[in-house]
N, C-alpha and C positions, 0 to 999 in steps of 0.2 A: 274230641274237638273237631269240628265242623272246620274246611276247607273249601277253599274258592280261588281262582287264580286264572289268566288267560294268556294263552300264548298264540301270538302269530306268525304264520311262517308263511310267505308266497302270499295268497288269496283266501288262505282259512285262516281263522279263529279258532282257537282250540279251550273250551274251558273246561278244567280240570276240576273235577266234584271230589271232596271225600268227606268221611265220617257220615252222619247223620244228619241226610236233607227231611228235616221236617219243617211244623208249625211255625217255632222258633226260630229259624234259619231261611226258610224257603221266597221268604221278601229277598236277600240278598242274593238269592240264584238267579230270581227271577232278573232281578236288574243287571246282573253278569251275562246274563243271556240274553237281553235285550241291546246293554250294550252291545255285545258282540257282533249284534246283526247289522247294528251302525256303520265296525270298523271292518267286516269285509264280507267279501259277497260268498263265504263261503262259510259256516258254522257247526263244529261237532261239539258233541259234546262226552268227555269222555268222562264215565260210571265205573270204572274197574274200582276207585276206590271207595264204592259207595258201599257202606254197610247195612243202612235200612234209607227208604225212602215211603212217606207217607203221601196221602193223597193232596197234601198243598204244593209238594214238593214234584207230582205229576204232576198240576195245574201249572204249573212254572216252567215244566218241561212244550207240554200242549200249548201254551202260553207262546212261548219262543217260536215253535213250528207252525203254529196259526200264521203269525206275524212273517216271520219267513216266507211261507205261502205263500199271500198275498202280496209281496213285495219280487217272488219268483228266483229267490234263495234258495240254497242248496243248505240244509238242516239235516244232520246226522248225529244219531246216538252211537257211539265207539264204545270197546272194549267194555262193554253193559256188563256189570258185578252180576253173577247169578243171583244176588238175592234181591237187584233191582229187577231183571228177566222174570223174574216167579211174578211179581208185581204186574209189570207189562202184559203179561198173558193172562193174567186171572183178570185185567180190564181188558184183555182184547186190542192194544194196545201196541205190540210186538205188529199186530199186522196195519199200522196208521204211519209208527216209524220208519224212516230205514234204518235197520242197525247192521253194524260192523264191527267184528272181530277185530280188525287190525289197526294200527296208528290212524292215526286222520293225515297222518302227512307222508 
């Protein structure tokens, strides 16, 4: 089962992914992380508990960090599950993020 949840502490936004972000799932990430970008000026996103993610599920991530961008937000991927990291680097992708090991907060 697929998970979605956000926490704010101070200035970040922290949204918590698990299970499997795919096809069927990746509309609600997106909108979790778009919220996010709303309620503060600071957004990770934390993948430790991601077990596969598909290419809608990166669209939703890129999605988020576009959006950020242009608005001059601070958009970070945390504690990136190795088998969303294999993902990230086979698109080249690891070097677009910033990712981090540690808590977002």
């Amino acid at each position: 089962m697929s998970q979605c949840e956000t926490h704010i502490v101070g200035d970040t936004a922290t949204v918590v992914l698990g299970g499997e972000v795919d096809l069927s799932w990746s509309t609600q990430v997106r909108r979790e992380v778009l919220d996010a970008l709303t309620r503060a000026p600071k957004v990770a996103i934390d993948l430790s508990r991601v077990s596969y993610i598909d290419s809608s599920g990166i669209a939703a991530l890129v999605e988020g960090f576009q959006n950020a961008r242009g608005k001059g937000q601070s958009f970070e991927l945390v504690r990136v599950s190795p088998t969303v990291l294999a993902v990230l680097k086979l698109a080249r992708l690891d070097r677009v993020f910033t990712l981090r090991t540690d808590d977002a907060t």
